[in-house]
C-alpha positions as CSV (number, residue, x, y, z in Angstrom):
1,X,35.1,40.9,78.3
2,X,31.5,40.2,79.8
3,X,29.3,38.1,78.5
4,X,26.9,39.9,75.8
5,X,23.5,39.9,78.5
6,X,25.2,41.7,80.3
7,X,26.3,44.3,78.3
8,X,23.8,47.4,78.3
9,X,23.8,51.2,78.0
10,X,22.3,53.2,81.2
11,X,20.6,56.3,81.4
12,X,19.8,57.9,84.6
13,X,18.1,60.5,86.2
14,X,21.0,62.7,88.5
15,X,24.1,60.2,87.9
16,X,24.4,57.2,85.6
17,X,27.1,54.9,84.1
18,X,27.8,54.4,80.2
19,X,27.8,50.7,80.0
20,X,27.4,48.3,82.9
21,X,29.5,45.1,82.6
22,X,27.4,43.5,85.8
23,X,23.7,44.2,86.9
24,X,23.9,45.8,89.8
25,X,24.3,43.8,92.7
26,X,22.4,43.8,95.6
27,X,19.1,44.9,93.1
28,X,15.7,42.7,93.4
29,X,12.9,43.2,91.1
30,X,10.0,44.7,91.7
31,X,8.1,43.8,88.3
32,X,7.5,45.3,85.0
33,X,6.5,48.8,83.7
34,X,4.9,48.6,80.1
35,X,7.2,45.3,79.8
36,X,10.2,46.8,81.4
37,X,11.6,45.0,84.2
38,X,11.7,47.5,87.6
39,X,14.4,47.3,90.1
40,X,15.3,48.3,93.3
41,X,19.0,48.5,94.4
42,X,19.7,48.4,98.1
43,X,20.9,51.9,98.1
44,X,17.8,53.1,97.4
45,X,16.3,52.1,100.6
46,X,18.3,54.3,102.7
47,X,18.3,57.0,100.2
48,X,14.1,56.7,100.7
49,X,14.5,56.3,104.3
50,X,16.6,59.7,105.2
51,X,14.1,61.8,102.7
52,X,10.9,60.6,104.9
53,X,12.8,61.1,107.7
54,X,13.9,64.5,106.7
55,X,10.7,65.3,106.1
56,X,8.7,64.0,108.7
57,X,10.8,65.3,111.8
58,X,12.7,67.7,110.5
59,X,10.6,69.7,107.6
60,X,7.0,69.1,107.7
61,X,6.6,69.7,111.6
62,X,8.5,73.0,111.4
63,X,5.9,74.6,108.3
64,X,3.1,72.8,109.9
65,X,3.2,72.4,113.4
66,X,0.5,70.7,115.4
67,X,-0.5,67.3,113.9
68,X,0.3,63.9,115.1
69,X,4.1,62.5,114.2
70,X,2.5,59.6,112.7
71,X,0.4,62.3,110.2
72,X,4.0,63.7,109.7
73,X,5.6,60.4,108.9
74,X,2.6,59.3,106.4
75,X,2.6,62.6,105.1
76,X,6.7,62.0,104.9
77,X,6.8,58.5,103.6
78,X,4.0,59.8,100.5
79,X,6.1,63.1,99.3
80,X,9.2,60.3,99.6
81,X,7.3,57.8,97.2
82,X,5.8,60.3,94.9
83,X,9.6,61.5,94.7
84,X,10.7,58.2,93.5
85,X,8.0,57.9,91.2
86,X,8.8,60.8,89.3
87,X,12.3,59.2,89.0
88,X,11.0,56.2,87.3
89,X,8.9,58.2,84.8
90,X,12.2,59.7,83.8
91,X,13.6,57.2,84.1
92,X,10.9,55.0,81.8
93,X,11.2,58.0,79.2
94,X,14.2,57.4,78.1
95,X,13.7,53.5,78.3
96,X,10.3,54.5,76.3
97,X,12.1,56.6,73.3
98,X,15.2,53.9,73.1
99,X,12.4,51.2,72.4
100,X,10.5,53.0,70.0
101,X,13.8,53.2,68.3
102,X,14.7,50.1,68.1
103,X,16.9,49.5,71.0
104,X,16.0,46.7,73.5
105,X,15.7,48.1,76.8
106,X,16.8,45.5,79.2
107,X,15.7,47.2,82.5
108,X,15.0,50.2,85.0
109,X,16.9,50.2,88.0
110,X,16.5,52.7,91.1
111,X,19.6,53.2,93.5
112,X,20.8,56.1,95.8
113,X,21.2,58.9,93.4
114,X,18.3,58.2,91.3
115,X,17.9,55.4,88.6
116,X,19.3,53.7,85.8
117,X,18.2,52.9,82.5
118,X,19.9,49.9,81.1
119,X,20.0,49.9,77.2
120,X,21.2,46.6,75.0
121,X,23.1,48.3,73.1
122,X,24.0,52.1,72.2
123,X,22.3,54.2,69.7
124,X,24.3,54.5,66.6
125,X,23.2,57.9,65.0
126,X,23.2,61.1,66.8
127,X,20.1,61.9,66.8
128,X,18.7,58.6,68.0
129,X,21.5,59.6,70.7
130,X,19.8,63.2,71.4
131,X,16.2,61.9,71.7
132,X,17.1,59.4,74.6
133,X,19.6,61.6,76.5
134,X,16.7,64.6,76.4
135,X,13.4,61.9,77.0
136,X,14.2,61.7,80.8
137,X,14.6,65.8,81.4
138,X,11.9,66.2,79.0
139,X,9.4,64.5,81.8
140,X,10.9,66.0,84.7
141,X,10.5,69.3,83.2
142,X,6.4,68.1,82.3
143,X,5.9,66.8,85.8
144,X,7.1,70.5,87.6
145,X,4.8,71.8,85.0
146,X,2.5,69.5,86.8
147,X,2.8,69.8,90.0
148,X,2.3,73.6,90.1
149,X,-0.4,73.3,88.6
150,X,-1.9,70.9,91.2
151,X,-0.4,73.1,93.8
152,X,-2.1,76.0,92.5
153,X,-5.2,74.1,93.3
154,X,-4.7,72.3,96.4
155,X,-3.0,74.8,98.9
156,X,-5.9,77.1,99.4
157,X,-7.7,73.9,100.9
158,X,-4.8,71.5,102.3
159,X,-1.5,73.5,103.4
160,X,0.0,70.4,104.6
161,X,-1.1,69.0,100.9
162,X,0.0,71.5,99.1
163,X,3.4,71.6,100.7
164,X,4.3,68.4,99.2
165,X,3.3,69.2,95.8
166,X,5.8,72.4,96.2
167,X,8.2,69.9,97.1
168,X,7.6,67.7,94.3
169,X,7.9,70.2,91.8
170,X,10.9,71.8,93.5
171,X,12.5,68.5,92.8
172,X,11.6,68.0,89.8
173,X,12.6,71.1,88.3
174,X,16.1,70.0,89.8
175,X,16.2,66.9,88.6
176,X,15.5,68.4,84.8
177,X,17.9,71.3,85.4
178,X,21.0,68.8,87.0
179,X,20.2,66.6,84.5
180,X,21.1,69.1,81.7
181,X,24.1,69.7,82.9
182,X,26.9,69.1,80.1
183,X,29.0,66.2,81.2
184,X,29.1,62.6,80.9
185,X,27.6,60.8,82.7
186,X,24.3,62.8,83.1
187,X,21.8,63.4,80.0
188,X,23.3,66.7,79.5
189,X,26.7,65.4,78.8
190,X,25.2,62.8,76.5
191,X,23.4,65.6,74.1
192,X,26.6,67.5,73.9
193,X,27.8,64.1,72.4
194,X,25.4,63.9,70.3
195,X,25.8,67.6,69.2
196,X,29.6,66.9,68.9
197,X,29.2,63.8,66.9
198,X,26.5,65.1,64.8
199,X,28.8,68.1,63.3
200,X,32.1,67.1,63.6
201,X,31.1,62.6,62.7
202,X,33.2,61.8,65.3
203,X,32.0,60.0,67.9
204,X,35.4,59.7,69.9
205,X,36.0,63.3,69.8
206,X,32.8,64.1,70.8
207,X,33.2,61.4,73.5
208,X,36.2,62.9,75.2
209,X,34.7,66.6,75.5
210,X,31.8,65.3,77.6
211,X,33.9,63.0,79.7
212,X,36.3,65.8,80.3
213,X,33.1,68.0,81.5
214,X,32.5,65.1,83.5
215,X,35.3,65.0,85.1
216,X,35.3,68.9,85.6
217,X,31.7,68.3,87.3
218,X,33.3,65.6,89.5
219,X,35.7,67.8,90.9
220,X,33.7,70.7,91.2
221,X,31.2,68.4,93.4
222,X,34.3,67.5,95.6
223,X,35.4,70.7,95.9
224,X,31.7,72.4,96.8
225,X,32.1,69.1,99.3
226,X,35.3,70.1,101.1
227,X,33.2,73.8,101.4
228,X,30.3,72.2,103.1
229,X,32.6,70.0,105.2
230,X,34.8,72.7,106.1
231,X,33.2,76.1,106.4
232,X,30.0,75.3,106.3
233,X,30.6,71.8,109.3
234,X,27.5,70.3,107.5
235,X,28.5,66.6,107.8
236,X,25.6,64.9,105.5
237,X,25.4,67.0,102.9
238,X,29.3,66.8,102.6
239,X,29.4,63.7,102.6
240,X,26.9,63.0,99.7
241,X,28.0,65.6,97.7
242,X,31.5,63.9,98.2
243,X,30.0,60.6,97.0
244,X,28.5,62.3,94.2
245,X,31.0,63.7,92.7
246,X,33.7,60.7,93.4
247,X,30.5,58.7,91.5
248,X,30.6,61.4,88.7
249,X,34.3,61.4,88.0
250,X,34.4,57.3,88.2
251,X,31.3,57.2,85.5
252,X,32.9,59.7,83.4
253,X,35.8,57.4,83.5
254,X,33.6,54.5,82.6
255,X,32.3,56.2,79.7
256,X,35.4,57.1,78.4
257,X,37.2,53.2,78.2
258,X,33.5,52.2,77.1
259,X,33.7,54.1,74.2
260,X,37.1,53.0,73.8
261,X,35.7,49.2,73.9
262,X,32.8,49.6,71.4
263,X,35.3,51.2,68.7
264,X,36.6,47.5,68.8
265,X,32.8,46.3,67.5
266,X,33.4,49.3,64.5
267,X,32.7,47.7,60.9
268,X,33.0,44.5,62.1
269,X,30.7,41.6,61.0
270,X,30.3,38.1,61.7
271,X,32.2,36.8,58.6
272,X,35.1,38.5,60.1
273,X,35.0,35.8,63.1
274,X,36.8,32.7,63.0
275,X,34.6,29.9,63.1
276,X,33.8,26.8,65.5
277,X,33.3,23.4,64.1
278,X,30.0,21.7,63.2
279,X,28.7,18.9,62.2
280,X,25.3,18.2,60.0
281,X,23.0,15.8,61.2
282,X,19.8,14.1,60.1
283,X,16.6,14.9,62.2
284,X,16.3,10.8,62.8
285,X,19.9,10.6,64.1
286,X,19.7,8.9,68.0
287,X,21.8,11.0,70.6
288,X,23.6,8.2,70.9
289,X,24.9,8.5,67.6
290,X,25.1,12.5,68.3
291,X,27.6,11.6,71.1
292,X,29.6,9.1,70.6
293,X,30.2,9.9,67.2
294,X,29.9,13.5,67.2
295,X,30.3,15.1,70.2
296,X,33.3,12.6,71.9
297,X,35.0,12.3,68.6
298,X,38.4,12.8,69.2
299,X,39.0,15.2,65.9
300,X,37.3,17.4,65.2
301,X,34.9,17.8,68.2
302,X,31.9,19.9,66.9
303,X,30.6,22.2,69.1
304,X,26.8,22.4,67.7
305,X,25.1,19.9,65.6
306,X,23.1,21.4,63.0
307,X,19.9,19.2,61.9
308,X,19.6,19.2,58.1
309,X,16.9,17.9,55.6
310,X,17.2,19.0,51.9
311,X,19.9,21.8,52.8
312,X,17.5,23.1,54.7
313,X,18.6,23.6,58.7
314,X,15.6,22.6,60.7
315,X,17.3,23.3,64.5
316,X,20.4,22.9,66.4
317,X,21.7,21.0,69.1
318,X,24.2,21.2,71.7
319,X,25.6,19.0,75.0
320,X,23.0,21.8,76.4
321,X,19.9,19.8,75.1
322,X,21.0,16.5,75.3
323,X,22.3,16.9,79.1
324,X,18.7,16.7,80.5
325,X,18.0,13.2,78.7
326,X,19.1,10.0,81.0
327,X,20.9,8.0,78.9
328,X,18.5,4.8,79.2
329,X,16.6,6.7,76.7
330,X,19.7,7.8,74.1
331,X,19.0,4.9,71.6
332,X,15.5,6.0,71.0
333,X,15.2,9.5,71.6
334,X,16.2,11.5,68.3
335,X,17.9,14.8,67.3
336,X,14.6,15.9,66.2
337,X,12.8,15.5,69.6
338,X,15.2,17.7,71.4
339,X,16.6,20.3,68.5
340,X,16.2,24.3,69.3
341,X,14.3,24.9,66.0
342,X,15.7,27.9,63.8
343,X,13.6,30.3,62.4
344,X,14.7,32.2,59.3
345,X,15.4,35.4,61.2
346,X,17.3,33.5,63.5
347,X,19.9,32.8,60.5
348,X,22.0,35.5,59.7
349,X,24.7,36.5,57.1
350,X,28.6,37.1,56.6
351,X,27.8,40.8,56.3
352,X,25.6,41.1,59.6
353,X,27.5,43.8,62.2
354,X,28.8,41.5,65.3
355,X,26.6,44.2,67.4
356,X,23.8,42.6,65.8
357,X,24.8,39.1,66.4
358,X,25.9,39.9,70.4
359,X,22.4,41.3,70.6
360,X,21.0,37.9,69.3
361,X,22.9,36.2,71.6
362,X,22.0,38.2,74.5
363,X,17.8,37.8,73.0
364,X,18.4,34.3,72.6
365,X,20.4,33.3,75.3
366,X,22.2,30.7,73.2
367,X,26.0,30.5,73.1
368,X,26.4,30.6,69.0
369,X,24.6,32.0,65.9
370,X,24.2,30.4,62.8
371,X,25.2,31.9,59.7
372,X,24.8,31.5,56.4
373,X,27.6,31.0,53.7
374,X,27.1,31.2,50.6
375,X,23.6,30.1,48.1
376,X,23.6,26.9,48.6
377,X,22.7,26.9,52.0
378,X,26.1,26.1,53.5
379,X,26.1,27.0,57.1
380,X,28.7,27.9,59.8
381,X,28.6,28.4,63.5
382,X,29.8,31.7,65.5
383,X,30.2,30.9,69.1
384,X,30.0,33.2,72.1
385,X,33.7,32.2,72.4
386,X,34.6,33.0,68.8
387,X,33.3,36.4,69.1
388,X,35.2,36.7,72.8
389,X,38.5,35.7,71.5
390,X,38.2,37.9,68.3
391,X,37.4,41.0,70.2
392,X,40.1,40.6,72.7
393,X,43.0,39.9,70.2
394,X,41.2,42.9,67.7
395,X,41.0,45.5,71.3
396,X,45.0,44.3,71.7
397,X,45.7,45.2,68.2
398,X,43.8,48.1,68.0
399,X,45.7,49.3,71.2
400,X,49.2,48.5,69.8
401,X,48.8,49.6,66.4
């Protein structure tokens, strides 16, 4: 099992993936969008690069013959961006409604057959699950309204113009349209889950009837690719629609064993974890004292030291905050000075759901949680380990049993 940051639900406009256990290599950022981070796989690129080129020698010239090719290829390169753009305002929708809900959105990314949104975690009613999956369409479907509009009012004076807003709205409408398709992985297939779950409460059932339609789309994409290859001899468009629907069928897959996976995380809460060890501390303890006696002792060897005063925990600390500190300066330098303080939210309870805790972790970018146990402020330590181990054995028993 990954670790928890990189866990995350993705939504996408034309083709997307349930949960991704890896970001998606060979990405680099581009920056933020209303705090979201943007990113740019290399796929992308060459997806960008045969639509200008498409349009710039092949389209544009033919409609509008007589202007210089590098007119064409600016002409191209803009109807190519504005494209993409209207990709990451679907794109941000569904990021945008996922927030508002409560769910962190950890980033956009844009590849070859469109973009991805990448969610924490996934929604956990139905309806949350509808208003995400029908944000991103929703846009598209605003931004055809759109561009007619603006092409209503720029073709009498720039044809050439005008031609690219027809173009833009063309592909917007079929970017809403294929995006409604019912099958997982698009947003389509992830209403009619959310349809599914919402009357029948089953979010398994309702999981397998959109995969299946996803993998009915996949294969329906192959087989319209064999056509084109075929019959038709059209080599490109064959061969994409060939990647497509292999991409499809794969995703479906994906979303299927994903599913699977977070019926493992079902009703369970932290106090169901076992445990690390820890030792409490006083804030004046030296880190020599934290290592030799602590952290090197031969039984039992704590993995976090909890600072107390008065039962009350004022921080944590781990071989992770004493590493940076030569050890000239161990006999003087206290648990105090270098403690990762702990704020009350940051303290949770027997009874929290472990999503909510692998979420923390994942916010927090520690390896354990502190919990709670009991009034008198007794506390216990769940470690990124704990919660790996558990899962694993639970997924093995839940597959055997």
């Amino acid at each position: 099992m990954a670790h928890p940051a990189n866990y995350g639900i993705v939504y996408s406009a034309g083709a997307e993936h349930s949960y991704v256990r890896q970001g998606m290599a060979g990405s680099f950022r581009l920056g933020h969008l209303f705090g979201i981070p943007l990113a740019i796989h290399y796929t992308w690129l060459i997806a960008a690069g045969l639509a200008t080129a498409a349009l710039s020698l092949a389209i544009f010239p033919f409609e509008r013959p007589g202007l210089a090719a590098p007119a064409y290829w600016l002409v191209g390169a803009s109807a190519s961006g504005l494209f993409f753009s209207s990709v990451v305002a679907h794109e941000l929708c569904h990021a945008l409604v996922a927030r508002s809900l409560g769910i962190p959105v950890r980033g956009i990314t844009l590849f070859i057959f469109g973009g991805i949104s990448t969610l924490a975690r996934d929604a956990r009613k139905p309806a949350h699950e509808f208003l995400i999956a029908t944000a991103g369409p929703a846009c598209s479907l605003a931004l055809f309204i759109t561009f007619v509009a603006l092409y209503r009012v720029i073709q009498p004076h720039w044809s050439l113009g005008g031609r690219v807003v027809f173009y833009l709205s063309f592909a917007n409408l079929f970017l809403t349209f294929f995006n409604l398709i019912p099958a997982l992985p698009l947003d389509g297939g992830r209403a009619l889950r959310a349809a599914i779950w919402q009357f029948t409460g089953n979010f398994q059932l309702a999981t397998k009837v959109a995969v299946f339609m996803g993998h009915l789309l996949g294969f329906v994409l192959i087989g319209l690719a064999l056509y084109t290859l075929v019959i038709q001899t059209e080599w490109i468009r064959g061969a994409l629609l060939i990647l497509l629907g292999l991409f499809v069928h794969n995703a479906a897959g994906m979303a299927q064993q994903d599913a699977q996976d977070g019926a493992v995380l079902a009703g369970v809460t932290v106090g169901d974890v076992p445990k690390s060890n820890v030792a409490f501390v006083a804030p004046e303890t030296t880190l020599q004292t934290l290592v030799y006696d602590y952290l090197l002792a031969d039984d039992p060897n704590p993995s976090v030291l909890a600072v107390m005063r008065d039962h009350m925990l004022l921080g944590t600390v781990t071989a992770h905050e004493i590493r940076p500190v030569a050890r000239v300066h161990w006999s003087h330098t206290q648990a105090q000075d270098i403690m990762r303080e702990c704020a009350p939210d940051d303290i949770l309870t027997p009874t929290t759901p472990l999503e909510d805790a692998l979420e923390q972790l994942e916010a927090s970018r520690l390896g354990h949680v502190m919990v709670m146990n009991g009034e008198m402020n007794e506390f216990d330590v769940v470690s990124y380990n704990d919660i790996v181990h558990f899962l694993h054995r639970r997924r093995d028993a839940l597959r055997n049993g």
